[in-house]
N, CA, C and O atoms as CSV, one atom per row, in Angstrom:
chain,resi,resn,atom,element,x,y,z
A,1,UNK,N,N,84.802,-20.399,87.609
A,1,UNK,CA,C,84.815,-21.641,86.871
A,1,UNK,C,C,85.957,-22.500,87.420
A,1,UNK,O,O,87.017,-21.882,87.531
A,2,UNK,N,N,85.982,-23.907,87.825
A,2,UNK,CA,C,86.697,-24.309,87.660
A,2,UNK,C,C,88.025,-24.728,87.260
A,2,UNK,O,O,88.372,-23.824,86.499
A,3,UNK,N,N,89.029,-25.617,87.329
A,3,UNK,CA,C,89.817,-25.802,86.686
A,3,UNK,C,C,89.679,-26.997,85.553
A,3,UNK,O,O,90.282,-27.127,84.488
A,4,UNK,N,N,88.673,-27.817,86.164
A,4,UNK,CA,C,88.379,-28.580,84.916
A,4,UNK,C,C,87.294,-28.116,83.811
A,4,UNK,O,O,86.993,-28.778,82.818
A,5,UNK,N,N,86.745,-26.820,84.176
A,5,UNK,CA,C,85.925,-26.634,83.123
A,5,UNK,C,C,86.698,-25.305,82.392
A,5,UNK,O,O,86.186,-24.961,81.327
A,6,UNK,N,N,87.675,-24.655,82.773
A,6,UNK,CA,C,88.831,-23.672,82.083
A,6,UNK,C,C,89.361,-24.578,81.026
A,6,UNK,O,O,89.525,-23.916,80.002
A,7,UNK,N,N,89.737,-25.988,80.837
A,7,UNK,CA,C,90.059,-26.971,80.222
A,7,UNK,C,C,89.340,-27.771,79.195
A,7,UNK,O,O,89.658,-28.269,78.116
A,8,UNK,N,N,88.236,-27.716,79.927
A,8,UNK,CA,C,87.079,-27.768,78.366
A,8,UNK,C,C,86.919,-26.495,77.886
A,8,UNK,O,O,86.550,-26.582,76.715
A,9,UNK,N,N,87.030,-25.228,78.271
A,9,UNK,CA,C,86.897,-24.292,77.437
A,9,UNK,C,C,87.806,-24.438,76.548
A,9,UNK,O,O,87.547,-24.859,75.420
A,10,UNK,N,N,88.935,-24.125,76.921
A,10,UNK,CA,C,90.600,-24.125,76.065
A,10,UNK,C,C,90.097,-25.045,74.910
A,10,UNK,O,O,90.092,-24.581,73.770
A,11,UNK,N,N,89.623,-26.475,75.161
A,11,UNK,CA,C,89.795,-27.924,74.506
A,11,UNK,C,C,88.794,-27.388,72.956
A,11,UNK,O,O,89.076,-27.379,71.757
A,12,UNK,N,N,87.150,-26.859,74.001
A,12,UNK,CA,C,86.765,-26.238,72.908
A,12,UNK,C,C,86.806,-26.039,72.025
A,12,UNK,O,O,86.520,-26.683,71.016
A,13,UNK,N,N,87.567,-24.073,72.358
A,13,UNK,CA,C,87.956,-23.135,71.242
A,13,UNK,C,C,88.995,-23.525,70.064
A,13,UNK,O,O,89.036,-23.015,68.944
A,14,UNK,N,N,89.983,-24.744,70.678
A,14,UNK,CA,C,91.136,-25.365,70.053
A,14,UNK,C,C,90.822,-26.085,69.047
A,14,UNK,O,O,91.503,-26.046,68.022
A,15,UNK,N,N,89.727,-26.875,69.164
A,15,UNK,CA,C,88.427,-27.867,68.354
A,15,UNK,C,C,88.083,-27.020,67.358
A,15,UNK,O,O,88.394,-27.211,66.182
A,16,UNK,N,N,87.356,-25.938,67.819
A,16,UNK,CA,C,86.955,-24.816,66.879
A,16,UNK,C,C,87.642,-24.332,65.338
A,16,UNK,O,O,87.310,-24.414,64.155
A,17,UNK,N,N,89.237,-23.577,66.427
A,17,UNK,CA,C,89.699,-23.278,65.491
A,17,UNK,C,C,90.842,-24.087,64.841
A,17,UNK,O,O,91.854,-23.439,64.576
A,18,UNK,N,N,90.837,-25.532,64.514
A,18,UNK,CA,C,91.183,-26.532,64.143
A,18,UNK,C,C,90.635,-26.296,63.000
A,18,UNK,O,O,91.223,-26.113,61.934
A,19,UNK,N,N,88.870,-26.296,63.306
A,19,UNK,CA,C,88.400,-26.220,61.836
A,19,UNK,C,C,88.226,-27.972,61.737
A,19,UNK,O,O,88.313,-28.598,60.681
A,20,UNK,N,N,88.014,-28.463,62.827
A,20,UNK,CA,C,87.736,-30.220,62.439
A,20,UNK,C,C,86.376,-30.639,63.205
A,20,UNK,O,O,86.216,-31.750,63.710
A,21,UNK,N,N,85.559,-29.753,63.220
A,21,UNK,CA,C,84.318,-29.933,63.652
A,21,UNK,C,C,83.102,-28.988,63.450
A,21,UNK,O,O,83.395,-27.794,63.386
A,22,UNK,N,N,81.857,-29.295,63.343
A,22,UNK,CA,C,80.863,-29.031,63.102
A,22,UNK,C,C,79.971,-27.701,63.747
A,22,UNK,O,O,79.375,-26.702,63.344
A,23,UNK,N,N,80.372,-28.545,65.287
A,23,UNK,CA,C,79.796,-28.038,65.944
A,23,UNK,C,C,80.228,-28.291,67.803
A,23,UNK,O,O,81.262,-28.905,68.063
A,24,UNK,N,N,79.544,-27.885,68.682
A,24,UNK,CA,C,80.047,-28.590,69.882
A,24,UNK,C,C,79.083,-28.458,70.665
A,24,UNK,O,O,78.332,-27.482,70.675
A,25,UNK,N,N,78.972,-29.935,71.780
A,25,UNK,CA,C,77.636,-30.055,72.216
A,25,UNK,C,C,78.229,-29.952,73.658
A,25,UNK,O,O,79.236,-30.631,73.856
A,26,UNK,N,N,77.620,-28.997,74.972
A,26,UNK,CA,C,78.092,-28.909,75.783
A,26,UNK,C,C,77.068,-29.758,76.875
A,26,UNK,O,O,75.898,-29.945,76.541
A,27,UNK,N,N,77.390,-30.077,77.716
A,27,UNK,CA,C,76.357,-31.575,79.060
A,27,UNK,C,C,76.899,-30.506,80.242
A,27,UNK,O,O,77.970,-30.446,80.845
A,28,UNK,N,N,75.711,-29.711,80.299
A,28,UNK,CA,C,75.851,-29.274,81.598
A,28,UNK,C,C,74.540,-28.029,82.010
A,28,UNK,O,O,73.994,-27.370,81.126
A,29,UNK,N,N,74.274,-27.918,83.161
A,29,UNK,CA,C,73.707,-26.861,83.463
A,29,UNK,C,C,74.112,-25.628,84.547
A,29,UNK,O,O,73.440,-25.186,85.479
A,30,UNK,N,N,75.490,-25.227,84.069
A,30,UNK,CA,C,76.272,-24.506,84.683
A,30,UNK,C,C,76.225,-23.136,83.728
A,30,UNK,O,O,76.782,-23.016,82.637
A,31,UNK,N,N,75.529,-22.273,84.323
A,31,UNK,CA,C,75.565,-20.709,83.203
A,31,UNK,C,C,77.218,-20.668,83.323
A,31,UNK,O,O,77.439,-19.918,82.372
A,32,UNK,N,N,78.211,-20.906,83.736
A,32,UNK,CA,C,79.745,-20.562,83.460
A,32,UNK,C,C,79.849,-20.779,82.185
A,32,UNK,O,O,80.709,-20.011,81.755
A,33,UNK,N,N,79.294,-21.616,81.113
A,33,UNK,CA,C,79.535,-21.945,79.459
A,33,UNK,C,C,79.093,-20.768,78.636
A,33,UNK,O,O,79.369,-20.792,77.437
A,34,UNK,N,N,78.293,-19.506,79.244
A,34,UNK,CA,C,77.366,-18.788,78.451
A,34,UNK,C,C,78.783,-17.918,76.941
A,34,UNK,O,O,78.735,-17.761,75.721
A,35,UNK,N,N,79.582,-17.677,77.794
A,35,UNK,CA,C,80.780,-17.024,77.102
A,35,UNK,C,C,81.275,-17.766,75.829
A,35,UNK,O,O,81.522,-17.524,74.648
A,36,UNK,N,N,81.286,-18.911,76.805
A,36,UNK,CA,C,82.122,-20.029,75.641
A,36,UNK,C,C,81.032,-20.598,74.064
A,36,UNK,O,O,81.190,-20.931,72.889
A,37,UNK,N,N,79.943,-20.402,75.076
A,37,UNK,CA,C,78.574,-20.619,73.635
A,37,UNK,C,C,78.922,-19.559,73.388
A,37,UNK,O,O,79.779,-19.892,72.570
A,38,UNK,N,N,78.982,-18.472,73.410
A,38,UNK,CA,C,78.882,-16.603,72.767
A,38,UNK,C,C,79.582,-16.937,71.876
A,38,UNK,O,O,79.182,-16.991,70.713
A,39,UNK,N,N,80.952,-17.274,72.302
A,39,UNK,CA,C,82.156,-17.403,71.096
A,39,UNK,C,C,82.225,-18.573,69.930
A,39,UNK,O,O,82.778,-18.359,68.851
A,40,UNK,N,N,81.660,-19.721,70.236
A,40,UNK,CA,C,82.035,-20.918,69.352
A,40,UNK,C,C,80.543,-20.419,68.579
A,40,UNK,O,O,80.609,-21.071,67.537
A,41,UNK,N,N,79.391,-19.721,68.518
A,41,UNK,CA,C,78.352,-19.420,67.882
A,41,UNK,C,C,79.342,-18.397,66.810
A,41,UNK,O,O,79.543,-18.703,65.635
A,42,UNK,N,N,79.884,-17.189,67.442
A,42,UNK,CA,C,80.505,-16.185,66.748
A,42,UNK,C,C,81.349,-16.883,65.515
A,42,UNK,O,O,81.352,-16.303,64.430
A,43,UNK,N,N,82.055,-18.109,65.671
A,43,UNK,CA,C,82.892,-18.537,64.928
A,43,UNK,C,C,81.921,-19.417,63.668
A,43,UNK,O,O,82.054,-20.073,62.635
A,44,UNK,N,N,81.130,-19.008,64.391
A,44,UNK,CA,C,80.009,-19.816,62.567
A,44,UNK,C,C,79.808,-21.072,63.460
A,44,UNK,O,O,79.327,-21.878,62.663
A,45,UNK,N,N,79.899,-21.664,64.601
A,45,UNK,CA,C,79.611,-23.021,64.898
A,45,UNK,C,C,78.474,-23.200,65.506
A,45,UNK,O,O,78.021,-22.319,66.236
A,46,UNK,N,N,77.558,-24.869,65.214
A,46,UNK,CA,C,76.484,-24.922,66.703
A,46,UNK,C,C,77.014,-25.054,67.636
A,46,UNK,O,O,78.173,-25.256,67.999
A,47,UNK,N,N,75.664,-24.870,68.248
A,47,UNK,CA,C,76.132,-25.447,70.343
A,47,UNK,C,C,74.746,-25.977,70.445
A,47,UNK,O,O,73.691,-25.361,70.297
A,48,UNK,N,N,74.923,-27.122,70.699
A,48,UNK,CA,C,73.873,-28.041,71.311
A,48,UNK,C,C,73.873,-28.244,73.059
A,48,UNK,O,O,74.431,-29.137,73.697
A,49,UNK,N,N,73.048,-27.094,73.576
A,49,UNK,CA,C,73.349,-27.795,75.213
A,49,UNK,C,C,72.416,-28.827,75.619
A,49,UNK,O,O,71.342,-29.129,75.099
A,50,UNK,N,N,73.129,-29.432,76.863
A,50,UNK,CA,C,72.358,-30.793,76.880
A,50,UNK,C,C,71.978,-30.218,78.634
A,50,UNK,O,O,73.030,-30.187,79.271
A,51,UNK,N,N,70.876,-29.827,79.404
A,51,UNK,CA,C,71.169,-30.407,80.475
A,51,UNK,C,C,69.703,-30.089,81.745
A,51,UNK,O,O,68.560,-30.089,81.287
A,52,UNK,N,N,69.877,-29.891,82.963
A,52,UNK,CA,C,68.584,-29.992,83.415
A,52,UNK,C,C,67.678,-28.996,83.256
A,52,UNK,O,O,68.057,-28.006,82.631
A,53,UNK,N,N,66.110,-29.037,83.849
A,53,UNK,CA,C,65.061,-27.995,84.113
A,53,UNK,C,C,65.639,-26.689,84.460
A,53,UNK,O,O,65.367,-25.688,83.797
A,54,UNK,N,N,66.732,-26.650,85.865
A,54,UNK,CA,C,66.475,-25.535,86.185
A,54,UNK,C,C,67.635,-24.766,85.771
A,54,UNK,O,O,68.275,-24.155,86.627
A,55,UNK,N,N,67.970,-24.733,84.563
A,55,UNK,CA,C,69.437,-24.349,83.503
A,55,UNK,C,C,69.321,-22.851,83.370
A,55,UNK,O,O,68.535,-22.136,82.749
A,56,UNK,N,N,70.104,-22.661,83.963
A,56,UNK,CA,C,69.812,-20.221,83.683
A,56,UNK,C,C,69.532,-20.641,82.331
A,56,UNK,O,O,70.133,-21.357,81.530
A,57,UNK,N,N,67.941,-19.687,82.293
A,57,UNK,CA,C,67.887,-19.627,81.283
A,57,UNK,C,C,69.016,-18.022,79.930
A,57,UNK,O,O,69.321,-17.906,78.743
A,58,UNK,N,N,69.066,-17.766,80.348
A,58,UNK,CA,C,70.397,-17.210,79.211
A,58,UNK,C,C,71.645,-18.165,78.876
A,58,UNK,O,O,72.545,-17.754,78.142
A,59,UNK,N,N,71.673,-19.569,79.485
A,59,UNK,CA,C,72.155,-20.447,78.874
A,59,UNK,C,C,71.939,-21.359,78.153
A,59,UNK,O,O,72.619,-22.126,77.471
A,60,UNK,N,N,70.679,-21.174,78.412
A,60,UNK,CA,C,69.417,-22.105,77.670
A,60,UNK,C,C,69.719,-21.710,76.122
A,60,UNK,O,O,70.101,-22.300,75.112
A,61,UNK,N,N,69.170,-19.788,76.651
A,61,UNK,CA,C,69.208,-19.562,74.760
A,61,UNK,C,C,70.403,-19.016,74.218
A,61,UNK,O,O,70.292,-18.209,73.295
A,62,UNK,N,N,71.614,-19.352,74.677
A,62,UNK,CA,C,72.829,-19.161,73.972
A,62,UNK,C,C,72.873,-19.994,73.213
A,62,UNK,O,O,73.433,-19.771,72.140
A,63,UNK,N,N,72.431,-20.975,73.418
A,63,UNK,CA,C,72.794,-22.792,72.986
A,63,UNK,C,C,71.942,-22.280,71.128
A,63,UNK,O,O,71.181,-21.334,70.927
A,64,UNK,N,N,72.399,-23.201,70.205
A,64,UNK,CA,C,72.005,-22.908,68.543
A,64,UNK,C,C,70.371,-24.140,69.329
A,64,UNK,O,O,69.245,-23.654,69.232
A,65,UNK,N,N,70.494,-25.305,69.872
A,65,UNK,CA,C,69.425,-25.677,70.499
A,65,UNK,C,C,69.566,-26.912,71.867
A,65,UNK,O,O,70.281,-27.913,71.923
A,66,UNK,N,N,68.806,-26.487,72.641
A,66,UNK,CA,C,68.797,-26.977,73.832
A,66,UNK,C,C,67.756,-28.114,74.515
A,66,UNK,O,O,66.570,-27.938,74.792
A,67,UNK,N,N,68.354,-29.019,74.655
A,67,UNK,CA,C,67.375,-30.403,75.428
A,67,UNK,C,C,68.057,-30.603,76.892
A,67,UNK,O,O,69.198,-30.810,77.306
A,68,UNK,N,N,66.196,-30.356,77.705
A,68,UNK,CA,C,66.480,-30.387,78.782
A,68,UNK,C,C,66.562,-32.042,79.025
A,68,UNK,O,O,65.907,-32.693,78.211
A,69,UNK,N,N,67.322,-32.842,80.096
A,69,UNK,CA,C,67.841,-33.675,80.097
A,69,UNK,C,C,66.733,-34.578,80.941
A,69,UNK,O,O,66.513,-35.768,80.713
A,70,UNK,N,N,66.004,-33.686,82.082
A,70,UNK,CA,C,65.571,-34.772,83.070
A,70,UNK,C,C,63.711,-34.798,82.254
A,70,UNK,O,O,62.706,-35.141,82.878
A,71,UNK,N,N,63.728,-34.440,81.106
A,71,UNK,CA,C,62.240,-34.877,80.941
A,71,UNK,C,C,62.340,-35.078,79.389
A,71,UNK,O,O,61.720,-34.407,78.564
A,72,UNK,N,N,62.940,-35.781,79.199
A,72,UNK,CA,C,63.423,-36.892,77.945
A,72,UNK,C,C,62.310,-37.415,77.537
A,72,UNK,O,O,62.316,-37.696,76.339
A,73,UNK,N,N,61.189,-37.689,78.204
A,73,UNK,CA,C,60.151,-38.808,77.648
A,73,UNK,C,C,58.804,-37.761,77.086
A,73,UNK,O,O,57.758,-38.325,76.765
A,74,UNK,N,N,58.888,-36.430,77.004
A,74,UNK,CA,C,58.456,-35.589,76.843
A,74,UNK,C,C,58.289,-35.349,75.400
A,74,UNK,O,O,59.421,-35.756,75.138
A,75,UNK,N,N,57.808,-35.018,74.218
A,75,UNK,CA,C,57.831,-35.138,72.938
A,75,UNK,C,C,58.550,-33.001,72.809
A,75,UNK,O,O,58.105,-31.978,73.330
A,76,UNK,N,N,59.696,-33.233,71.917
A,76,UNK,CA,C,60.199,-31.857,72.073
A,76,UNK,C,C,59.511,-30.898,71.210
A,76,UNK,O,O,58.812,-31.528,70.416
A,77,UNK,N,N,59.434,-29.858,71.067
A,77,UNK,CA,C,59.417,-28.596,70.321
A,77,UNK,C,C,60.009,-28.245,69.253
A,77,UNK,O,O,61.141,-28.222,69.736
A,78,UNK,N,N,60.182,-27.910,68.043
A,78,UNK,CA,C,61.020,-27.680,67.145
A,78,UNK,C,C,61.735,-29.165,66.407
A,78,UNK,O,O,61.405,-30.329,66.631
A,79,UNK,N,N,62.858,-28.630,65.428
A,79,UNK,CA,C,63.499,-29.699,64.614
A,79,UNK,C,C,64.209,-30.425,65.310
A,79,UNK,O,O,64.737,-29.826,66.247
A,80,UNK,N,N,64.460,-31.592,65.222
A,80,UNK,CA,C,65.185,-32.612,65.553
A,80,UNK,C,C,66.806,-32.154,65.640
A,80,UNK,O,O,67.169,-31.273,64.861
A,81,UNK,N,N,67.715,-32.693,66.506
A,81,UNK,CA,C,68.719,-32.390,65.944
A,81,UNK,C,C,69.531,-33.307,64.980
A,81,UNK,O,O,69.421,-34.533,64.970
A,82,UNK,N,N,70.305,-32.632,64.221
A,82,UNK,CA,C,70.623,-33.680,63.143
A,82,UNK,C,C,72.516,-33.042,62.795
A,82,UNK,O,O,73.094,-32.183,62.129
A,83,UNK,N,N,72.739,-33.839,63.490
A,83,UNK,CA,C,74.444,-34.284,63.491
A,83,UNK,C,C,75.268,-34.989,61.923
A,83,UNK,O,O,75.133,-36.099,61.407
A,84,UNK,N,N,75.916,-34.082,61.609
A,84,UNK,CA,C,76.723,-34.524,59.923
A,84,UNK,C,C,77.940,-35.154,60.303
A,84,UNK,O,O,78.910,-34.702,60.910
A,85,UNK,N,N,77.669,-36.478,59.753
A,85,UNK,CA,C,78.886,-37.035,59.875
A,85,UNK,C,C,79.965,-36.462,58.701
A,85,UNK,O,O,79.590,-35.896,57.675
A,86,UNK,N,N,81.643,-36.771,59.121
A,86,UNK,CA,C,82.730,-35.879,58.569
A,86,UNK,C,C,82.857,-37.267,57.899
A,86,UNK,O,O,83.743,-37.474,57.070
């Protein structure tokens, strides 16, 4: 992983256990997040991943739910997502 994505992890878990958020939506199709979904799920939180077709899928289904990015005009599967404002 990176050094800028060691930094969104950190930023994350810090978010997390703040306790000032909902949930956390990750924009990427890099299986390096699969850990970081493992853990922010463990902590009672969603994970919304956002990102392309060919996304490992075991990152796909770590995610609480996942929209692939490059076929948007596509009508999705399942519930909508629905974001609570604080």
């Amino acid at each position: 992983m990176s050094a800028a994505g060691s930094a969104l992890v950190m930023d994350a878990m810090e978010l997390i256990h703040m306790g000032c958020v909902d949930g956390i939506c990750i924009v990427s199709s890099n299986s390096d997040f699969i850990d970081l979904t493992t853990r922010i799920k463990e902590a009672g939180q969603l994970v919304y991943g956002f990102g392309l077709r060919g996304t490992h899928p075991a990152f796909v289904s770590a995610c609480s739910d996942f929209v692939v990015l490059d076929v948007v005009d596509e009508p999705r599967t399942g519930a909508p997502i629905k974001l609570a404002a604080r």
